[in-house]
C-alpha positions as CSV (number, residue, x, y, z in Angstrom):
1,X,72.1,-23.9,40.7
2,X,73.6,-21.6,38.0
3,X,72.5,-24.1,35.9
4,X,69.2,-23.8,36.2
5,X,69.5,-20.0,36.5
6,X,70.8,-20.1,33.0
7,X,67.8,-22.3,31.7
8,X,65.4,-19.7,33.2
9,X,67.1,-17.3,31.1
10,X,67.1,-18.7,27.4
11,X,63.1,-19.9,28.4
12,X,61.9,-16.9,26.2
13,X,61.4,-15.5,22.7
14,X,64.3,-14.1,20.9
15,X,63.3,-10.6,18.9
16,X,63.3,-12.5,15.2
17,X,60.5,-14.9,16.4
18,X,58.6,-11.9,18.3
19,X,59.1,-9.8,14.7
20,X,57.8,-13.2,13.0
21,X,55.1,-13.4,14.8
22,X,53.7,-10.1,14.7
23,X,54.4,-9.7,10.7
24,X,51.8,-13.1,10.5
25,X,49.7,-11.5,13.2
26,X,49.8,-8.3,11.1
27,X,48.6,-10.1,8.0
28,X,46.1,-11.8,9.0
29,X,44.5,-9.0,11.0
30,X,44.9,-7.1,8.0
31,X,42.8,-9.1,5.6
32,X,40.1,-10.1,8.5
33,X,39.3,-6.0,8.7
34,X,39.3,-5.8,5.2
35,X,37.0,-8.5,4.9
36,X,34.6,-6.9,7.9
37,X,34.5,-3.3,6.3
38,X,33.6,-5.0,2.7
39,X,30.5,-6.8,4.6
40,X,29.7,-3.7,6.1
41,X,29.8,-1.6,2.8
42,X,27.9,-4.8,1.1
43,X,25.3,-4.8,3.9
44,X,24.4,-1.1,3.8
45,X,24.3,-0.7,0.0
46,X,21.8,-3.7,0.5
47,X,19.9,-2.2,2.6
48,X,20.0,0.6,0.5
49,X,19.0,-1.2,-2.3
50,X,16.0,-3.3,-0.4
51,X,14.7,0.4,0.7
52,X,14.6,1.6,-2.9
53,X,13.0,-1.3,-4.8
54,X,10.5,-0.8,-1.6
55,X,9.7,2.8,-2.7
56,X,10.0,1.7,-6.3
57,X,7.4,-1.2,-5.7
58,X,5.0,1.3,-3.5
59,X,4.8,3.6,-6.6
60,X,4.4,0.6,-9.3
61,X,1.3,-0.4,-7.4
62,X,0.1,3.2,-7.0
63,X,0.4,3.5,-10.9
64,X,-1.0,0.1,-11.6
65,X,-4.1,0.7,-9.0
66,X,-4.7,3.7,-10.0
67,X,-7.0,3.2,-13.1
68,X,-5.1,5.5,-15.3
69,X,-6.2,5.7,-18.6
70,X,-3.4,5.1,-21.8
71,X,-3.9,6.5,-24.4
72,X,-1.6,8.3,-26.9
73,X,-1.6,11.5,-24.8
74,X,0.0,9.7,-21.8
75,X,2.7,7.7,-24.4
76,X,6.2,9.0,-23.1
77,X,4.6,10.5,-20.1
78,X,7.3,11.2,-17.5
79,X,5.6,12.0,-13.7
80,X,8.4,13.3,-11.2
81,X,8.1,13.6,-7.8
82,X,9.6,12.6,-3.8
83,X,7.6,10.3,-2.0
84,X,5.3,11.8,0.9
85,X,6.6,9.1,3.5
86,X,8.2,10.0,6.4
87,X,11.7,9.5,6.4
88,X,11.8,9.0,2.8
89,X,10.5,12.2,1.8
90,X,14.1,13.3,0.2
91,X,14.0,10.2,-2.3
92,X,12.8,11.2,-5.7
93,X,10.9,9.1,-8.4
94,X,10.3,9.2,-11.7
95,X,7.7,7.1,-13.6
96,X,7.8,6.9,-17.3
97,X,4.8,5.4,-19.3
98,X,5.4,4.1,-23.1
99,X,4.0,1.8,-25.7
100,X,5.8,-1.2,-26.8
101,X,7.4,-0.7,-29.7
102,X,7.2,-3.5,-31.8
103,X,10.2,-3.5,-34.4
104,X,9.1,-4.0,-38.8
105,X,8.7,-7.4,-40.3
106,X,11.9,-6.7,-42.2
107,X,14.0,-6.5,-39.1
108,X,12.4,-9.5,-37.4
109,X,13.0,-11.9,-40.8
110,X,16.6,-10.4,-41.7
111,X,15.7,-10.0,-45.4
112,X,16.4,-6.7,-46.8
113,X,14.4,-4.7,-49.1
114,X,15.3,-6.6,-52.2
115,X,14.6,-10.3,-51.0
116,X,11.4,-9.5,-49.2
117,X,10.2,-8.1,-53.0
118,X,11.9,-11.3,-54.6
119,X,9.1,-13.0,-53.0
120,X,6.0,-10.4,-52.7
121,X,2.9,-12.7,-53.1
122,X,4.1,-14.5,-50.0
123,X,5.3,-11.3,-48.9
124,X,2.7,-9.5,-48.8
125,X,0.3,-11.8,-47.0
126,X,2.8,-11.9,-43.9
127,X,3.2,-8.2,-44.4
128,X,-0.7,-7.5,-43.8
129,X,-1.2,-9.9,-41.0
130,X,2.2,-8.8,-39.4
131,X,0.8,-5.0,-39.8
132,X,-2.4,-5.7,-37.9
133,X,-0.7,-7.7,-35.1
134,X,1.5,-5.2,-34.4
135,X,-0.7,-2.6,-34.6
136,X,-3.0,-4.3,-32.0
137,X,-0.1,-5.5,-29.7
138,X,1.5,-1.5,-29.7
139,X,-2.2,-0.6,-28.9
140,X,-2.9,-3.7,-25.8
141,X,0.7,-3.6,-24.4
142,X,2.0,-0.8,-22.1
143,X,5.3,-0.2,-20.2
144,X,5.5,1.4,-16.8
145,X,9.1,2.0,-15.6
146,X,9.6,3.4,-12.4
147,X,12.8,5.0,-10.8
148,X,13.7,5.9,-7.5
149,X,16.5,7.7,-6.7
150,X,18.4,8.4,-3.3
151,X,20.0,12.3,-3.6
152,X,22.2,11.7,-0.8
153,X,24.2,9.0,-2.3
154,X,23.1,9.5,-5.6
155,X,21.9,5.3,-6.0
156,X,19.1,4.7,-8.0
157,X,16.9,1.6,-8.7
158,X,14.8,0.7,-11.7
159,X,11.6,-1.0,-11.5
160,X,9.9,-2.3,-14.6
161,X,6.2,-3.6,-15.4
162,X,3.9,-4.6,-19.1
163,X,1.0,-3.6,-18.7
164,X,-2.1,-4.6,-20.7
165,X,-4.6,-2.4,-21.9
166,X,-8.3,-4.0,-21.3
167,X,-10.4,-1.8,-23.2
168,X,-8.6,-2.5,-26.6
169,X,-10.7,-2.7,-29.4
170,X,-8.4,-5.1,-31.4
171,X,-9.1,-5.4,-35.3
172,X,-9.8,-9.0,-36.4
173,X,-10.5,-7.6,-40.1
174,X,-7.6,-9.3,-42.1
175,X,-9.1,-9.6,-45.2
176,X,-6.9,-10.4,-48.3
């Protein structure tokens, strides 16, 4: 009988495992709630994010609908406003209309000044039809860029669109 009393007694933990235990327990806890608060943060800047392309999407269209007219008086045109939705009436936007800027022959090829005149007859043929195409391209092709920003947490997005102009009168004349 005192045996068995004794063998009752020595059935349980001693403190190192307990300590053992809890230290693994401890880790492993640890990273699990670090991994549940990143996916929270992830999710709601998400969401954030989803939300702003949204309202960065619903202004794109508005702009693009809208029939506006570009000319040279819109170029660099910045419109700023907040959006007249409910519940999203703190978010602000800002759309910004600008030609495409179409960079000089000389920069495309890589020759500087003195090879492109080494070679001027050539030159100078590439030179006039390069002129008039990028005069007509500056003139058909339009970028709207549209950004919506969130004061309270101070996250913006950036939407993006070329737009081309219909009513372009483009100049065929490349005579020699």
């Amino acid at each position: 009988m005192a045996k068995r009393l004794k063998n009752k007694l020595q059935a349980g933990f001693s403190l190192l495992e307990v300590l053992i235990a809890l230290a693994i327990f401890s880790v492993y806890a640890t990273a699990i709630i670090f991994r549940v608060s990143n996916n929270v943060t992830g999710s709601m800047q998400m969401a954030e994010d989803i939300t702003l392309h949204n309202l960065a999407e619903l202004k794109m269209n508005e702009v693009l609908i809208g029939n506006k007219e570009f000319t040279n008086v819109t170029e660099n045109e910045v419109d700023t406003g907040k959006f007249d939705i409910e519940g999203y009436k703190e978010f602000q936007y800002e759309v910004k209309i600008r030609k495409m800027k179409f960079p000089d022959l000389t920069q495309i090829m890589g020759n500087s000044e003195e090879e492109n005149q080494q070679d001027q007859s050539n030159n100078a043929i590439q030179k006039l039809i390069f002129d008039k195409m990028k005069k007509n391209i500056e003139e058909i092709i339009w970028q709207v860029s549209v950004t919506v920003t969130n004061p309270a947490t101070e996250y913006s997005y950036q939407l993006n669109s070329w737009i081309n102009k219909s009513n372009v009168k483009i100049d065929t004349n490349f005579s020699f």
